[in-house]
PyMOL Python script that loads the backbone (N, CA, C, O; Angstrom):
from pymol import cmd

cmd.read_pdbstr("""\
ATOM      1  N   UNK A   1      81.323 105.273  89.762  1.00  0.00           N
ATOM      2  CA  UNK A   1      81.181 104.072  88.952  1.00  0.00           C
ATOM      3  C   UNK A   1      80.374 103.041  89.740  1.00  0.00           C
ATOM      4  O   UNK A   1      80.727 102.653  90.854  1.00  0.00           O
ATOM      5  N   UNK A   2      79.276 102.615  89.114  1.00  0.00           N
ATOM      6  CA  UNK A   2      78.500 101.441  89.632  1.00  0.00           C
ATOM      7  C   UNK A   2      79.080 100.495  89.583  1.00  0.00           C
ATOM      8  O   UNK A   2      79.717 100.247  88.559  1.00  0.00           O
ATOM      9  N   UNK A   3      79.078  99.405  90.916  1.00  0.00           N
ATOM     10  CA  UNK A   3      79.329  98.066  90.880  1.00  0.00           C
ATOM     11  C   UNK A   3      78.633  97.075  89.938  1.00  0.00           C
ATOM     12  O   UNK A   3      77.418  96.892  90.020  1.00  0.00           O
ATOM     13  N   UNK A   4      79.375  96.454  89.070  1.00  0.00           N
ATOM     14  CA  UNK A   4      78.116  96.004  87.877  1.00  0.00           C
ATOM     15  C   UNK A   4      77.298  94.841  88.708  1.00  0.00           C
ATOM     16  O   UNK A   4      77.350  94.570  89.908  1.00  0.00           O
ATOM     17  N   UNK A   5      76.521  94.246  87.645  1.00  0.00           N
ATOM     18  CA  UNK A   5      76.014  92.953  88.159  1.00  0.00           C
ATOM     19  C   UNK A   5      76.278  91.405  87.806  1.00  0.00           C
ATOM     20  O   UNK A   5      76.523  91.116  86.635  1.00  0.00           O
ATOM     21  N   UNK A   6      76.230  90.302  88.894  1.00  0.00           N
ATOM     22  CA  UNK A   6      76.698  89.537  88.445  1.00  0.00           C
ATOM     23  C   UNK A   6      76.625  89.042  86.768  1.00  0.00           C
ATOM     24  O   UNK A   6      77.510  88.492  86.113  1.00  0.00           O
ATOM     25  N   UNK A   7      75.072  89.499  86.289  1.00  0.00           N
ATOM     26  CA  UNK A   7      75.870  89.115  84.834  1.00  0.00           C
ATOM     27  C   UNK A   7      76.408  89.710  83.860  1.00  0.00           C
ATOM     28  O   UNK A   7      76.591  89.250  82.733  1.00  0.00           O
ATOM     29  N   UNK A   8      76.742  90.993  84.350  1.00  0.00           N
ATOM     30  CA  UNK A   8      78.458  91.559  83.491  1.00  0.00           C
ATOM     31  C   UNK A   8      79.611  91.267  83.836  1.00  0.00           C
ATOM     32  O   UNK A   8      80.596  91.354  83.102  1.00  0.00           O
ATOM     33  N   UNK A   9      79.608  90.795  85.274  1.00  0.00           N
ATOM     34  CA  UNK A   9      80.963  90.292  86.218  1.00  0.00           C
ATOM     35  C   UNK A   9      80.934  89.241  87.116  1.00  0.00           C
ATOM     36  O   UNK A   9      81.330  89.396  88.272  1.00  0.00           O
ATOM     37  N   UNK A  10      80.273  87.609  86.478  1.00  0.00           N
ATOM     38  CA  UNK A  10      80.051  86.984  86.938  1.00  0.00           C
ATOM     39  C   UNK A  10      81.525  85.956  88.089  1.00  0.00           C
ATOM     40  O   UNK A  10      81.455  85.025  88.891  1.00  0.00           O
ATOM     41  N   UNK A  11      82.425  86.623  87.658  1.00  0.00           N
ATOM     42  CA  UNK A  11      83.612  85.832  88.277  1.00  0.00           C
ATOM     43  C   UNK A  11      84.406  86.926  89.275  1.00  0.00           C
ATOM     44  O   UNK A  11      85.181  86.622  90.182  1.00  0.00           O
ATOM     45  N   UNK A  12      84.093  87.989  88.955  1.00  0.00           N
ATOM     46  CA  UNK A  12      84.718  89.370  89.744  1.00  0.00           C
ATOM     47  C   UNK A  12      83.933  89.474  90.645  1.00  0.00           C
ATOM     48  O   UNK A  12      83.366  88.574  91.265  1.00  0.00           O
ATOM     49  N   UNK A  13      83.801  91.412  90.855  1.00  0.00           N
ATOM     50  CA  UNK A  13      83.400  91.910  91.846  1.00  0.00           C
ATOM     51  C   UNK A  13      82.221  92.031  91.260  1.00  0.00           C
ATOM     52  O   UNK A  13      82.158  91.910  90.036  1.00  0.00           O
ATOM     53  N   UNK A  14      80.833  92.343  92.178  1.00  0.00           N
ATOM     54  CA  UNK A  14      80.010  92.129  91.334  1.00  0.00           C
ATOM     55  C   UNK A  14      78.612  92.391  92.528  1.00  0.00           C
ATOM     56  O   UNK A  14      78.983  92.216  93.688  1.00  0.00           O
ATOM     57  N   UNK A  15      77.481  92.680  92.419  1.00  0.00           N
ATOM     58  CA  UNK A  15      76.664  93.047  93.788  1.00  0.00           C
ATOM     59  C   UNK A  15      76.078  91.716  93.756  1.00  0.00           C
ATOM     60  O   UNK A  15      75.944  91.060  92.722  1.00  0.00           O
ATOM     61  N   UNK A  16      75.736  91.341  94.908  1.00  0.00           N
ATOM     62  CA  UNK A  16      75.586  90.017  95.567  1.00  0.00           C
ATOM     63  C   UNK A  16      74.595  90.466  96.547  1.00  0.00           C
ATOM     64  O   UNK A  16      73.433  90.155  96.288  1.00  0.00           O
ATOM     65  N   UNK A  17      74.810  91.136  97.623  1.00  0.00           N
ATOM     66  CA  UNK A  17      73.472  91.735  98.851  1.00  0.00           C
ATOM     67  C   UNK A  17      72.852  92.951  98.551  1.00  0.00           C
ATOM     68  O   UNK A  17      73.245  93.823  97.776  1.00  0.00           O
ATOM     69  N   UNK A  18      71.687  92.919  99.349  1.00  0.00           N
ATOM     70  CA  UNK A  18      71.568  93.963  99.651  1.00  0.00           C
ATOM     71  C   UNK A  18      71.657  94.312 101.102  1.00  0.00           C
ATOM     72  O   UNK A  18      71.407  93.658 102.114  1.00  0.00           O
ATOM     73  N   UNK A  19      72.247  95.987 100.840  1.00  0.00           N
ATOM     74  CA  UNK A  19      72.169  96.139 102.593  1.00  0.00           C
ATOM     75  C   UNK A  19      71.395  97.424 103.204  1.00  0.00           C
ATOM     76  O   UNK A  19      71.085  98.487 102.665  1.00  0.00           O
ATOM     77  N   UNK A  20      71.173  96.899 104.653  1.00  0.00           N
ATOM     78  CA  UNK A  20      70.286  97.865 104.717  1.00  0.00           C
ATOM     79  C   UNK A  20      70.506  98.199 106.522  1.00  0.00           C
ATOM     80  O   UNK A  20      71.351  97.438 106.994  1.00  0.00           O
ATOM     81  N   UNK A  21      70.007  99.006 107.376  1.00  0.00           N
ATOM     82  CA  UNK A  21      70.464  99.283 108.616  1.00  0.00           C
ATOM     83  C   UNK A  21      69.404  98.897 109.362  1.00  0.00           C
ATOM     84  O   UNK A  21      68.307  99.321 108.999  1.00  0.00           O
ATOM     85  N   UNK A  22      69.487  97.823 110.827  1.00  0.00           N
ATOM     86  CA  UNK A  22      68.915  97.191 111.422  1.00  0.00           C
ATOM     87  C   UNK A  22      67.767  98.496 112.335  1.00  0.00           C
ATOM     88  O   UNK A  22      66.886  97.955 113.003  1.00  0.00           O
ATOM     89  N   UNK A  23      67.771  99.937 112.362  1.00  0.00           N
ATOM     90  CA  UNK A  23      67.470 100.328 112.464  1.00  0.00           C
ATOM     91  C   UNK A  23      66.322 101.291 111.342  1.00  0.00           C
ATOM     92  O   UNK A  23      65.711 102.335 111.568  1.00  0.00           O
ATOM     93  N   UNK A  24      66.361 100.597 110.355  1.00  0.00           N
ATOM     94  CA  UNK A  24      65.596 101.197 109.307  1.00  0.00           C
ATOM     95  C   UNK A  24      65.780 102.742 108.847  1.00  0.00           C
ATOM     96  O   UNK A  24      65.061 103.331 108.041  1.00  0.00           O
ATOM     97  N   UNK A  25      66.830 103.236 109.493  1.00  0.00           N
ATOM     98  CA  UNK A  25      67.480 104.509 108.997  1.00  0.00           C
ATOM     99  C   UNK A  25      67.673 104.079 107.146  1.00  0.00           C
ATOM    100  O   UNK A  25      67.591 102.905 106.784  1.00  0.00           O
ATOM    101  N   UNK A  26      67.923 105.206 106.164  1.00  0.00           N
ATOM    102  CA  UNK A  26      68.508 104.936 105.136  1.00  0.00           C
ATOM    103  C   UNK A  26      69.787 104.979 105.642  1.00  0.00           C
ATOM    104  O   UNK A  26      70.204 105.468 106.692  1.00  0.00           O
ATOM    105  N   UNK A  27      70.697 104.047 104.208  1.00  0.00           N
ATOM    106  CA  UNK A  27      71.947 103.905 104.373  1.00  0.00           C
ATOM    107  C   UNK A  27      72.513 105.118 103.045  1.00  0.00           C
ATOM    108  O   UNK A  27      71.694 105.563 102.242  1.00  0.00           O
ATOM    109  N   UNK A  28      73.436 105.368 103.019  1.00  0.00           N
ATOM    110  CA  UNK A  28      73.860 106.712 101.928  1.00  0.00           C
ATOM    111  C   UNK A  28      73.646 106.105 100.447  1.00  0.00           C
ATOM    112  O   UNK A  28      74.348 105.214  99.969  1.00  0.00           O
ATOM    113  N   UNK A  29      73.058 106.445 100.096  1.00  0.00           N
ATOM    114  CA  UNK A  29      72.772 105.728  98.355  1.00  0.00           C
ATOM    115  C   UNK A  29      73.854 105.621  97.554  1.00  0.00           C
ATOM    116  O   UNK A  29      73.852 104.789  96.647  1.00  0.00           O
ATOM    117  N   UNK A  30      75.468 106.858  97.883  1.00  0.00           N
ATOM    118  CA  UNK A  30      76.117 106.566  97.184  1.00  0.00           C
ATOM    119  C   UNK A  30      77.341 105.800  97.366  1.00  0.00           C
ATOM    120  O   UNK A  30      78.190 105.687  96.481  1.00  0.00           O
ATOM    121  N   UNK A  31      77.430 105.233  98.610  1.00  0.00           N
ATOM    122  CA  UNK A  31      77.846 104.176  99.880  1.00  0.00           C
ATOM    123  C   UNK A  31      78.325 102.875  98.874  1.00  0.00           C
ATOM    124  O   UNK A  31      77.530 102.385  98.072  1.00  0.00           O
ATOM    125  N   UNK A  32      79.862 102.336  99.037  1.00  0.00           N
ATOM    126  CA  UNK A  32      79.791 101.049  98.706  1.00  0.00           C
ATOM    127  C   UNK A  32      80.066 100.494  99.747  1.00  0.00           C
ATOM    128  O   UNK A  32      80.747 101.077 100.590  1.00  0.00           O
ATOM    129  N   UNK A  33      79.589  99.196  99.943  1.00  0.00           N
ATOM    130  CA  UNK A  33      79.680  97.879 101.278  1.00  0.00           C
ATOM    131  C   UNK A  33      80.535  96.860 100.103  1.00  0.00           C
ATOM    132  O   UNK A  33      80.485  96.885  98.873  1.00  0.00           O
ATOM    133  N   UNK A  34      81.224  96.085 100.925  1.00  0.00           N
ATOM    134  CA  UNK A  34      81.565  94.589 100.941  1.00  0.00           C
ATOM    135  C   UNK A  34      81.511  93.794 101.973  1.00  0.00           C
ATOM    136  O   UNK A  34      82.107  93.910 103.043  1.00  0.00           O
ATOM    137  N   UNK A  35      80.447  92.607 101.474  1.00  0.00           N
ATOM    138  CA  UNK A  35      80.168  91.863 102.614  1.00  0.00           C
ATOM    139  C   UNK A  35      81.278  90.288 102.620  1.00  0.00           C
ATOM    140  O   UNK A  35      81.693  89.546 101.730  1.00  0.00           O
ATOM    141  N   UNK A  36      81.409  90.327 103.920  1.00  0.00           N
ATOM    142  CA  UNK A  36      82.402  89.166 103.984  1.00  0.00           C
ATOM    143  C   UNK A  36      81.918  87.939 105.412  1.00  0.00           C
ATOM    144  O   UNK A  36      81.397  88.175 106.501  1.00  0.00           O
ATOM    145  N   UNK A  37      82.274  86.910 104.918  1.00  0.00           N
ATOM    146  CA  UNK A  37      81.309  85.740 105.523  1.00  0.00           C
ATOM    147  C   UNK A  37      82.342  85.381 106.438  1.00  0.00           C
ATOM    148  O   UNK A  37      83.459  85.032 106.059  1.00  0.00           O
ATOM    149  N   UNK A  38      81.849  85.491 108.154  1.00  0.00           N
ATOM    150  CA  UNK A  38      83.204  85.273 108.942  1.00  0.00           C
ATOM    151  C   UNK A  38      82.404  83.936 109.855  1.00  0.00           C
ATOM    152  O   UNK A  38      82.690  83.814 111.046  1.00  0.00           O
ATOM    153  N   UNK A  39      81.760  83.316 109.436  1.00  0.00           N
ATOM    154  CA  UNK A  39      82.030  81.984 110.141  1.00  0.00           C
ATOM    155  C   UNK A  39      82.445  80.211 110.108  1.00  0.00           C
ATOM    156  O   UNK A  39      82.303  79.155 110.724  1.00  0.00           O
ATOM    157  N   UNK A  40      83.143  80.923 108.711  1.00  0.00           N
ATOM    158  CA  UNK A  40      83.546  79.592 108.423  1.00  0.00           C
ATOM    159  C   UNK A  40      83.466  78.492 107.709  1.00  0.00           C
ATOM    160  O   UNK A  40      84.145  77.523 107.369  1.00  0.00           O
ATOM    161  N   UNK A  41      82.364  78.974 107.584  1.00  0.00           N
ATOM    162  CA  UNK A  41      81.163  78.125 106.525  1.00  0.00           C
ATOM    163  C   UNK A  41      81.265  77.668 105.270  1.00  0.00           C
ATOM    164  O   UNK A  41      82.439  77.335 105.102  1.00  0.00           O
ATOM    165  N   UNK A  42      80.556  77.462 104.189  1.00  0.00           N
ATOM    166  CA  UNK A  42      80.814  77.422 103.204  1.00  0.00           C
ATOM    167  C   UNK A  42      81.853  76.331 102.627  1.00  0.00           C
ATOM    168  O   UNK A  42      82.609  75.650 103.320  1.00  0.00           O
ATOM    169  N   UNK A  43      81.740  76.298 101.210  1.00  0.00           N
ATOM    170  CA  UNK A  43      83.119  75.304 100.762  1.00  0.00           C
ATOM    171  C   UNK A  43      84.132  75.630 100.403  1.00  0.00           C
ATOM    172  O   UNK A  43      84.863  74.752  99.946  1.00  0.00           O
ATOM    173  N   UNK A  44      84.611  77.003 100.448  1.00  0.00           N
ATOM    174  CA  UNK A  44      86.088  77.406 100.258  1.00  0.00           C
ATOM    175  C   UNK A  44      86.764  78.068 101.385  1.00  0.00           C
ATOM    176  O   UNK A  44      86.691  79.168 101.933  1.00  0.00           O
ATOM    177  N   UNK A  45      87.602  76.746 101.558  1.00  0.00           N
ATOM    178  CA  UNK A  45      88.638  77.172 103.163  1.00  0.00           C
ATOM    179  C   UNK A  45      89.382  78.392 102.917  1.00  0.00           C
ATOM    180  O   UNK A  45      89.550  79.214 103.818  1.00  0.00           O
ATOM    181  N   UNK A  46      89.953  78.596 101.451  1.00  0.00           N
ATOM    182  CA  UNK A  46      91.069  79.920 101.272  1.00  0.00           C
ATOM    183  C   UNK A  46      89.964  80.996 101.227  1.00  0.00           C
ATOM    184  O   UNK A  46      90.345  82.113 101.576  1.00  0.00           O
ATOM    185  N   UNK A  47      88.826  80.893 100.910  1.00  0.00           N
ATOM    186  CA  UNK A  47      87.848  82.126 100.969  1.00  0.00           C
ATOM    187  C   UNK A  47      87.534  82.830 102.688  1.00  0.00           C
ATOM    188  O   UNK A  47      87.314  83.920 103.217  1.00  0.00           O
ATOM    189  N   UNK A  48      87.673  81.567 103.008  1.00  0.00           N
ATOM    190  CA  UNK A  48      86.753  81.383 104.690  1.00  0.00           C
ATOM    191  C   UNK A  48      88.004  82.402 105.423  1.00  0.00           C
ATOM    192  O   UNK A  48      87.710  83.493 105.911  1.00  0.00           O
ATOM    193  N   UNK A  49      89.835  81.706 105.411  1.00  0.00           N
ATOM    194  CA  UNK A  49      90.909  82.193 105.677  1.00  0.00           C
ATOM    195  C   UNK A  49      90.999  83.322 105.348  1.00  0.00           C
ATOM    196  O   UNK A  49      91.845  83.886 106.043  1.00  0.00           O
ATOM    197  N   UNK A  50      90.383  84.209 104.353  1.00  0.00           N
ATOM    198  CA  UNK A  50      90.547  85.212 103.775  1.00  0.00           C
ATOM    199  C   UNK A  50      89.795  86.060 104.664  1.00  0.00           C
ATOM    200  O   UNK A  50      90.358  86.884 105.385  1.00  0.00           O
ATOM    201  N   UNK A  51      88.316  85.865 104.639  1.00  0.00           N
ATOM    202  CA  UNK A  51      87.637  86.681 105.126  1.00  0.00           C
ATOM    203  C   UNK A  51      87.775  87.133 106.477  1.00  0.00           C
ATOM    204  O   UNK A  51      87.518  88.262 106.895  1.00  0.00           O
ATOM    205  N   UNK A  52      88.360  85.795 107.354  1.00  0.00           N
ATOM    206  CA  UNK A  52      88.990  86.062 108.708  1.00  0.00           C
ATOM    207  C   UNK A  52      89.947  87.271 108.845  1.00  0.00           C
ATOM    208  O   UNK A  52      89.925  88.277 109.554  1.00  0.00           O
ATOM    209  N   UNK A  53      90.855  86.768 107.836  1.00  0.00           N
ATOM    210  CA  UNK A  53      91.775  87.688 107.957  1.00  0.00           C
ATOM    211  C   UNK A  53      91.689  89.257 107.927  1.00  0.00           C
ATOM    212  O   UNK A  53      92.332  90.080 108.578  1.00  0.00           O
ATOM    213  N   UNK A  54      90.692  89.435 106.966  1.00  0.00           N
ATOM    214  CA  UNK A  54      90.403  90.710 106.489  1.00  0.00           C
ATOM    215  C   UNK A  54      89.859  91.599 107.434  1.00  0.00           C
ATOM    216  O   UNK A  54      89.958  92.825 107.498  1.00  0.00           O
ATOM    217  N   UNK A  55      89.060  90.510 108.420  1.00  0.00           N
ATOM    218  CA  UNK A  55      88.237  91.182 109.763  1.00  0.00           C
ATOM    219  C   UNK A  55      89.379  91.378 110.677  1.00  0.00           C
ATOM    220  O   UNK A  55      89.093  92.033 111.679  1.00  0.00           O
ATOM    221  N   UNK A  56      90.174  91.116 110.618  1.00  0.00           N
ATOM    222  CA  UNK A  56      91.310  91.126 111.778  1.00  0.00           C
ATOM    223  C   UNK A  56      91.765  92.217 111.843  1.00  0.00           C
ATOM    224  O   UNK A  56      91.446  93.080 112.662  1.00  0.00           O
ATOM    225  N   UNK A  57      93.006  92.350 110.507  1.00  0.00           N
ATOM    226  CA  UNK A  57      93.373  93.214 109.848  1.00  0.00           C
ATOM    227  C   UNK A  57      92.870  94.777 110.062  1.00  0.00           C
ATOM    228  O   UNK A  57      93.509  95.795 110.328  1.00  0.00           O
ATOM    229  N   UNK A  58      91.259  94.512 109.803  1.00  0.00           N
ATOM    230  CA  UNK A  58      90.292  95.659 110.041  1.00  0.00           C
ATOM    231  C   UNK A  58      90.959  96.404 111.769  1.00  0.00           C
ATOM    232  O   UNK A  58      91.468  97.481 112.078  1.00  0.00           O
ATOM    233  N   UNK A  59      90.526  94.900 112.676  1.00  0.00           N
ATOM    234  CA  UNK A  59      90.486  94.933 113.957  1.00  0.00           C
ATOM    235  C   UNK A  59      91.782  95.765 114.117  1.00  0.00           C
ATOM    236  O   UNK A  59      91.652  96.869 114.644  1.00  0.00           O
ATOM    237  N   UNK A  60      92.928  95.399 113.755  1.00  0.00           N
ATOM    238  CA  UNK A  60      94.208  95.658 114.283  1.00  0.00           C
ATOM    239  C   UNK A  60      94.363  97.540 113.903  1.00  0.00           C
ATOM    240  O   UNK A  60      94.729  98.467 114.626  1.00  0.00           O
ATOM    241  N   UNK A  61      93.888  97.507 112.424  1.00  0.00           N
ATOM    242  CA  UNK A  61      93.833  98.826 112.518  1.00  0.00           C
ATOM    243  C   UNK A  61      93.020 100.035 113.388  1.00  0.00           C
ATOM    244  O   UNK A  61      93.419 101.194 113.276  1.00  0.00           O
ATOM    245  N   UNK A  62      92.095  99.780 114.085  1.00  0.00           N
ATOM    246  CA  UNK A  62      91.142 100.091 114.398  1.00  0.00           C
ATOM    247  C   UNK A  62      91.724 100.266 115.878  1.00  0.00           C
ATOM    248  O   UNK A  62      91.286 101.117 116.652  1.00  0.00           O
ATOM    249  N   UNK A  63      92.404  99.679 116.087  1.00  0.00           N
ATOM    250  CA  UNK A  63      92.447  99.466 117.850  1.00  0.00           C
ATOM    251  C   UNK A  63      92.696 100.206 118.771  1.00  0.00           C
ATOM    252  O   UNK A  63      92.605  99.885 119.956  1.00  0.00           O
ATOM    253  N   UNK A  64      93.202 101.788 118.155  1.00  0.00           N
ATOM    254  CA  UNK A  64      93.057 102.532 119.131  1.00  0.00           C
ATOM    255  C   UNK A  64      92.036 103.323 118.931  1.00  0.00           C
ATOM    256  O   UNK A  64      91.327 103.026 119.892  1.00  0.00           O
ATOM    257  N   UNK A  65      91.596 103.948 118.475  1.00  0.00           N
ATOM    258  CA  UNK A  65      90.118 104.300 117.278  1.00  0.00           C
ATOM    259  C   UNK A  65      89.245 104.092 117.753  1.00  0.00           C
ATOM    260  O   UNK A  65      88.547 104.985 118.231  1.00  0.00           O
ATOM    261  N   UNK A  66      88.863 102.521 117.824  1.00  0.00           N
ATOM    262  CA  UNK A  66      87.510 102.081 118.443  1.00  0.00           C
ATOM    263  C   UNK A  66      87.806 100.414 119.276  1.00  0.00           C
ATOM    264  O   UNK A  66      87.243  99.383 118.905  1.00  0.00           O
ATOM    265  N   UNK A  67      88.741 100.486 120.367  1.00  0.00           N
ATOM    266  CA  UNK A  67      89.310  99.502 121.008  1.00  0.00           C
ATOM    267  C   UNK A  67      88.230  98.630 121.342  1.00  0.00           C
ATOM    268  O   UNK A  67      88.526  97.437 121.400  1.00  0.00           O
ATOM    269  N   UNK A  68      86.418  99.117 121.701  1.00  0.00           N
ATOM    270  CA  UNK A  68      85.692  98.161 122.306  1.00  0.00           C
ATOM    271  C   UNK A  68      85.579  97.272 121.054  1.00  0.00           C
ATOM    272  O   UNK A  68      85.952  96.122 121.283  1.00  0.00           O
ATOM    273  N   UNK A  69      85.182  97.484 119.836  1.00  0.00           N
ATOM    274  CA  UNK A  69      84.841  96.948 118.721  1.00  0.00           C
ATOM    275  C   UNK A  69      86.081  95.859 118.162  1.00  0.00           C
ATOM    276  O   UNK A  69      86.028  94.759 117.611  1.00  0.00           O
ATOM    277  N   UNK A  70      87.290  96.812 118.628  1.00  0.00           N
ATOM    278  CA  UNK A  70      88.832  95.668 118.076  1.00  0.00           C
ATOM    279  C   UNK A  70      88.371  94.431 118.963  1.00  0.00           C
ATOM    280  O   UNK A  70      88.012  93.329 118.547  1.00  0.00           O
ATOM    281  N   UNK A  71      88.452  94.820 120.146  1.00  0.00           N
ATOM    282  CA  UNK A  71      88.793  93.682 121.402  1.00  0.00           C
ATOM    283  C   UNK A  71      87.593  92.689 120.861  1.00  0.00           C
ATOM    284  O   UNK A  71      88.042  91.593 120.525  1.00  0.00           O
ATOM    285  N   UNK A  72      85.800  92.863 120.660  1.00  0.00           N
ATOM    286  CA  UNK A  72      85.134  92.431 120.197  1.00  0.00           C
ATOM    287  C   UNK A  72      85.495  91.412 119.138  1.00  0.00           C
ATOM    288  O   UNK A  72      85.734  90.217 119.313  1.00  0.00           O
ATOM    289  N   UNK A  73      85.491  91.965 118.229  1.00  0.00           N
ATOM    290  CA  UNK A  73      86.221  91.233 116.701  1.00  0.00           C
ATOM    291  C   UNK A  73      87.601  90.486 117.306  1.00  0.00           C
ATOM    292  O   UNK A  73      87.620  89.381 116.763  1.00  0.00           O
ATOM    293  N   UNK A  74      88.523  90.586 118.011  1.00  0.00           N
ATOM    294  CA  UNK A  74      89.069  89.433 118.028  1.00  0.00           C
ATOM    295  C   UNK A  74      88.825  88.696 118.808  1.00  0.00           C
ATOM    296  O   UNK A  74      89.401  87.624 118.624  1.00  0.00           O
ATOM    297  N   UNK A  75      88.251  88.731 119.602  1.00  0.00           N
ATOM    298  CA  UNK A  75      87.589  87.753 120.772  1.00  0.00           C
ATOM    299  C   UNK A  75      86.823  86.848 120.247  1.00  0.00           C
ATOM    300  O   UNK A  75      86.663  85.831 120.921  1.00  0.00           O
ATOM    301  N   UNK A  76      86.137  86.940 118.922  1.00  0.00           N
ATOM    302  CA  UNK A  76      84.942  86.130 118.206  1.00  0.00           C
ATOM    303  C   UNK A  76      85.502  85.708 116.831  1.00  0.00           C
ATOM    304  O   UNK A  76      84.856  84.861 116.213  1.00  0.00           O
ATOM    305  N   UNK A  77      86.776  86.268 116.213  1.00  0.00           N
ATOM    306  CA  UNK A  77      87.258  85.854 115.735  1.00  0.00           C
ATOM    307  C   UNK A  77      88.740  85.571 114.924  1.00  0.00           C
ATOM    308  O   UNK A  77      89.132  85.392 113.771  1.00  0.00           O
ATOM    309  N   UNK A  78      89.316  85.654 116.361  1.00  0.00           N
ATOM    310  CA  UNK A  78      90.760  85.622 116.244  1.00  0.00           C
ATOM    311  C   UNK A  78      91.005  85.026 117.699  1.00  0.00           C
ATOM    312  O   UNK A  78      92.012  85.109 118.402  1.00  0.00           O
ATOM    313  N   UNK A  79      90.061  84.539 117.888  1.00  0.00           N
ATOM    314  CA  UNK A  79      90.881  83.500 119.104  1.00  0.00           C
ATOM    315  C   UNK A  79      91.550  84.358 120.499  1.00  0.00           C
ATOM    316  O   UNK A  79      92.367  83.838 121.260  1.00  0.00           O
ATOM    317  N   UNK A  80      90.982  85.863 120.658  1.00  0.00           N
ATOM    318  CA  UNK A  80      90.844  86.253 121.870  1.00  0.00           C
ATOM    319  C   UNK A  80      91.602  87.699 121.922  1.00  0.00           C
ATOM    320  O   UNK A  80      92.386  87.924 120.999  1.00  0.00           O
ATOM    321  N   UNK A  81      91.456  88.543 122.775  1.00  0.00           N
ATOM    322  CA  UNK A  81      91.609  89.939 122.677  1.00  0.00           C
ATOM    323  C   UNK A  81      93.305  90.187 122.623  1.00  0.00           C
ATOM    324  O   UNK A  81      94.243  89.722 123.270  1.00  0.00           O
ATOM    325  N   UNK A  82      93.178  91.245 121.417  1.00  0.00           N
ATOM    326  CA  UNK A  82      94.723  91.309 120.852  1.00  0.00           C
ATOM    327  C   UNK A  82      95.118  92.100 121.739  1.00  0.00           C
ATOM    328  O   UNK A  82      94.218  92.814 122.181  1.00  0.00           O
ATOM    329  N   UNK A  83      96.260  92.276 122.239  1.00  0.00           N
ATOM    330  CA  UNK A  83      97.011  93.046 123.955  1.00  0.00           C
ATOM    331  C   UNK A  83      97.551  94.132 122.611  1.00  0.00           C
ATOM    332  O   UNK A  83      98.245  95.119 122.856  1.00  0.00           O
TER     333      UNK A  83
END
""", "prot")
cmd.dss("prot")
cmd.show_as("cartoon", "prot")
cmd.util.cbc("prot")
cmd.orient("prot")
């Protein structure tokens, strides 16, 4: 199922970027991303709180998996490496 576009799902989920790999490799065509804005920015604090969280969350699961990348992600945004 395709992600629609904002104007079939202007208040939902809905494609917003495009993404692509800093290496100019293709990315899998049938690949979904969600992009999430982790610095804060913007005018919605519960959005901003959210997105933090979500990266964390990520982090915490991750941590034995891929510990350089956890420790990373909370160091930049969780206020310092989770023990």
């Amino acid at each position: 199922m395709n992600i629609p576009t904002k104007k079939e799902n202007p208040n939902g989920l809905h494609q917003k970027y495009f993404i692509q790999k800093t290496n100019g490799e293709s990315i899998d065509e049938g690949a979904e991303y969600f992009v999430l804005r982790l610095d804060g920015g913007g005018s919605d604090p519960i959005h901003n709180e959210a997105c933090r969280q979500a990266v964390l969350t990520y982090a915490t699961i991750i941590k034995n998996h891929l510990p350089n990348l956890s420790d990373d992600l909370f160091e930049r945004y969780g206020g310092g490496v989770m023990k």
